[in-house]
TORKOL-17516 format. One record per residue (C-alpha): residue in one letter; x, y negated, z. Coordinates in steps of 0.5 Angstrom, whole numbers, plus 500, padded with zeros to 3 digits. Example, Ala and Ser with C-alpha at 12.3 -4.5 7.8 and 13.67 -1.06 7.14 Angstrom:
BEGIN
[pt A, [525, 509, 516]]
[pt S, [527, 502, 514]]
//
This chain:
BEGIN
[pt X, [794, 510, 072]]
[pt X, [798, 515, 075]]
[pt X, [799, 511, 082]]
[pt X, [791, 511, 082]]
[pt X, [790, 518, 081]]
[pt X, [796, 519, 087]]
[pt X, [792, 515, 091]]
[pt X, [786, 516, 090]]
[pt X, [788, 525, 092]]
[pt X, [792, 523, 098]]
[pt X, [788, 518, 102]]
[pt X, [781, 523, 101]]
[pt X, [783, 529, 102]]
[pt X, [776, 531, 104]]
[pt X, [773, 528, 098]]
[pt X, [777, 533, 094]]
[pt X, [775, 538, 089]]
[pt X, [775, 545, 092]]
[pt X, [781, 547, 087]]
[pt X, [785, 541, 089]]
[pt X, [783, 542, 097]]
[pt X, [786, 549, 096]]
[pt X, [793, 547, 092]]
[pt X, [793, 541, 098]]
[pt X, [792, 546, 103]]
[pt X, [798, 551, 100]]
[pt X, [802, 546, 101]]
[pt X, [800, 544, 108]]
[pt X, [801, 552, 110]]
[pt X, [807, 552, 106]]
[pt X, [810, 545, 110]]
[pt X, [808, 549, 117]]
[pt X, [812, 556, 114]]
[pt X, [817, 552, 113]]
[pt X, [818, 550, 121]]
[pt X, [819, 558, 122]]
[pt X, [826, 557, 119]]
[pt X, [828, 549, 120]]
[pt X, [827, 543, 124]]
[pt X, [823, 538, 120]]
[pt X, [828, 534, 120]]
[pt X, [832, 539, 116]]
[pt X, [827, 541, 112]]
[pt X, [827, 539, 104]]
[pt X, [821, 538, 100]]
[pt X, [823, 540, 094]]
[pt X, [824, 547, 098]]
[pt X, [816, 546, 100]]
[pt X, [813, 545, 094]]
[pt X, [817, 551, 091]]
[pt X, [815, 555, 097]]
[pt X, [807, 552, 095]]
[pt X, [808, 553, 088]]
[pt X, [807, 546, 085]]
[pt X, [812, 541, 083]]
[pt X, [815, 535, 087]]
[pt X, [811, 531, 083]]
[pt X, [804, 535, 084]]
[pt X, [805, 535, 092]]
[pt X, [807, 528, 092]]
[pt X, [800, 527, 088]]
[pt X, [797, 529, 095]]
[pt X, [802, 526, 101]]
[pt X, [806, 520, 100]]
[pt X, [811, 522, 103]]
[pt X, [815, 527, 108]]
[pt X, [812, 524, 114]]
[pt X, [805, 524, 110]]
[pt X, [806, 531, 109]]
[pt X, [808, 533, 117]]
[pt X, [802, 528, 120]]
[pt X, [797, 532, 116]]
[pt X, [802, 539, 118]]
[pt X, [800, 536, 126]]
[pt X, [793, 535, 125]]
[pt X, [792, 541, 121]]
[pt X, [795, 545, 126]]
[pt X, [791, 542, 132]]
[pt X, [784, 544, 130]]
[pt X, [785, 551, 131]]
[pt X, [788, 551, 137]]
[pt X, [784, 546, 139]]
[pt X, [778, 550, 138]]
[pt X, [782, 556, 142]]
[pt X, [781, 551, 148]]
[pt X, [774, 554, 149]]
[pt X, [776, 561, 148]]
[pt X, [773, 564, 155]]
[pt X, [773, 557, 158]]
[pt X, [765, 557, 159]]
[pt X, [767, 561, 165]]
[pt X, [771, 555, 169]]
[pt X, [769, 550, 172]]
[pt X, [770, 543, 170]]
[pt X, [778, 543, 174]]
[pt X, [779, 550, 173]]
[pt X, [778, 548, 165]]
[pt X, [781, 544, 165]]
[pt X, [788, 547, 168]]
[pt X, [786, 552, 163]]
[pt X, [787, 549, 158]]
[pt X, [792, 545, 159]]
[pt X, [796, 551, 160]]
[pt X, [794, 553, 152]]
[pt X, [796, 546, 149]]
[pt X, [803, 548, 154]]
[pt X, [804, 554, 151]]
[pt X, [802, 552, 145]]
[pt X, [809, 548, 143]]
[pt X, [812, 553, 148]]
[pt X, [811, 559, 143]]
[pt X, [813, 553, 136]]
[pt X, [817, 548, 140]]
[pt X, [820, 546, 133]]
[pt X, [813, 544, 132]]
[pt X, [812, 539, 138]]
[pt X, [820, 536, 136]]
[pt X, [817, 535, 130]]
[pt X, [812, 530, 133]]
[pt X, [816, 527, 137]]
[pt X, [820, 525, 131]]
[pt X, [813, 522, 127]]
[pt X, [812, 517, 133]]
[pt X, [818, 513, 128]]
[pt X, [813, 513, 123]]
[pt X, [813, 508, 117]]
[pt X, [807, 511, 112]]
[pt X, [800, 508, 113]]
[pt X, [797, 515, 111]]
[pt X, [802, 518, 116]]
[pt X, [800, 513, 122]]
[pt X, [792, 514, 120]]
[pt X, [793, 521, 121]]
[pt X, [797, 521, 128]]
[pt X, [793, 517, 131]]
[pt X, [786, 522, 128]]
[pt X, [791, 527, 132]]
[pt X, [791, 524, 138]]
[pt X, [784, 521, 138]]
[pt X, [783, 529, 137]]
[pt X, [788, 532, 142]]
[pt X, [785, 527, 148]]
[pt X, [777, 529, 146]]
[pt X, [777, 535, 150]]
[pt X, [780, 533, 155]]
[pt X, [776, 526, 156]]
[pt X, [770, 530, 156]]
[pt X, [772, 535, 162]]
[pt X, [774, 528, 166]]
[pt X, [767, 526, 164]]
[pt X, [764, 526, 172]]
[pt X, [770, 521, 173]]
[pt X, [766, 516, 168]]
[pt X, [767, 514, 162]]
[pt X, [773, 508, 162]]
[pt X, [777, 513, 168]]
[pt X, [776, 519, 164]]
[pt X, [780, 517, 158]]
[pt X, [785, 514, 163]]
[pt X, [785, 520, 167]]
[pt X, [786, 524, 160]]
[pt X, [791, 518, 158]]
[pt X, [797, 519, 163]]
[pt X, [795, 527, 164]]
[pt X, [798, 528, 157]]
[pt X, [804, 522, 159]]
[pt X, [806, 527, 163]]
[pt X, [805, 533, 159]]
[pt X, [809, 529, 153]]
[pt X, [815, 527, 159]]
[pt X, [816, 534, 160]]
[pt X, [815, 537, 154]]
[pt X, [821, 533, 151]]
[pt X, [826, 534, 158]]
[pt X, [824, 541, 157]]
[pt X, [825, 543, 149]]
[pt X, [829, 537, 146]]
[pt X, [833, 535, 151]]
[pt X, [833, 542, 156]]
[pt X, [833, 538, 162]]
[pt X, [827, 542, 165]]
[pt X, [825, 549, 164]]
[pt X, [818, 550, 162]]
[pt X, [816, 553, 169]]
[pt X, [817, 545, 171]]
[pt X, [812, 542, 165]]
[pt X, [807, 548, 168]]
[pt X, [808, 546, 175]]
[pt X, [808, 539, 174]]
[pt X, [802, 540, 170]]
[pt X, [798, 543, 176]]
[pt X, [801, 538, 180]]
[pt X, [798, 532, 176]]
[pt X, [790, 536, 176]]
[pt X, [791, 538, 183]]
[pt X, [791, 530, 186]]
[pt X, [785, 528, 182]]
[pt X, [781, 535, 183]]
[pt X, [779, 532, 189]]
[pt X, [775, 526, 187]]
[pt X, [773, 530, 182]]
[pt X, [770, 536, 186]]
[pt X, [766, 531, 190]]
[pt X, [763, 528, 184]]
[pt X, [761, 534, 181]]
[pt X, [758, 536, 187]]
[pt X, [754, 530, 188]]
[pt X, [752, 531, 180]]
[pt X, [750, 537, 182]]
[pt X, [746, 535, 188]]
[pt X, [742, 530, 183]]
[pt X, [741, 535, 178]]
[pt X, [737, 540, 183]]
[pt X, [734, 535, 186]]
[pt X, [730, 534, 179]]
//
């Protein structure tokens, strides 16, 4: 029976009662704090669920490990700053929002780079509920950027968008796991990528907007 209810809390968190929703939140920010002083793998999770004010055995009630935990971390993490990607991005055009933006995702990990150690860390990964949850972060981080590669079509977009983030992953990793590279080198390399596809994709937003005026 306790196995039934620990699953039934850790795999629908979005069904949960809000009393539940709130204790499974205080625990998500209290892992998030925990990265201000730690490295993930550093960090215990008994330390978490005092810091969280639950016992151990509440928190893995919601995540069924450390990994599970972390992946939900991640996600959480990204949806605010995903939503920061807009901030007063309407006023770009779709290259400049795009060079916009990734400089935010940048300096994102730039400014928590014990954060972005922490996902390298997670692509080892064994626990099905964390997998779920990264592959809905990597669904989710690509989104946007997909969408501003939208005039490429939607097949090249998601290519486009796919190595762009390869690139961006590489540097990020050179430059704060293994201090190969400043983060000067991931901003410019970054603008390097977008300036070989921005004219293919000027030419095709022009003649998007040909026909628009046309109609």
């Amino acid at each position: 029976m306790g196995e039934q209810v620990r699953d039934e809390v850790s795999a629908a968190p979005q069904r949960l009662p809000q009393w539940q929703s709130a204790r499974r939140e205080r625990i998500v920010a209290a892992a998030l704090a925990a990265l201000d002083e730690l490295d993930y793998e550093q960090i215990q999770i008994r330390d978490v669920a005092q810091a969280a004010g639950v016992a151990l055995g509440t928190l893995y009630r919601y995540f069924s490990s450390k990994e599970h935990l972390y992946s939900a971390v991640l996600l959480s993490w990204a949806e605010p700053a995903g939503r920061s990607l807009d901030d007063g991005s309407a006023e770009f055009d779709a290259v400049e929002r795009i060079r916009v933006r990734i400089r935010r995702v940048v300096r994102a990990f730039e400014r928590q780079p014990r954060l972005y150690k922490m996902q390298v860390s997670l692509h080892s990964a064994v626990d099905p509920q964390a997998k779920e949850l990264l592959t809905e972060f990597a669904r989710y981080s690509r989104s946007w950027l997909i969408a501003d590669f939208a005039a490429l079509g939607p097949a090249r977009a998601a290519d486009t968008a796919a190595m762009l983030w390869a690139v961006i992953a590489a540097m990020l990793t050179d430059a704060i796991i293994h201090r190969g590279r400043t983060m000067a080198d991931v901003y410019r390399v970054a603008d390097s990528f977008i300036d070989l596809v921005e004219p293919h994709l000027r030419e095709l937003l022009r003649a998007d907007q040909v026909l628009r005026d046309q109609q």
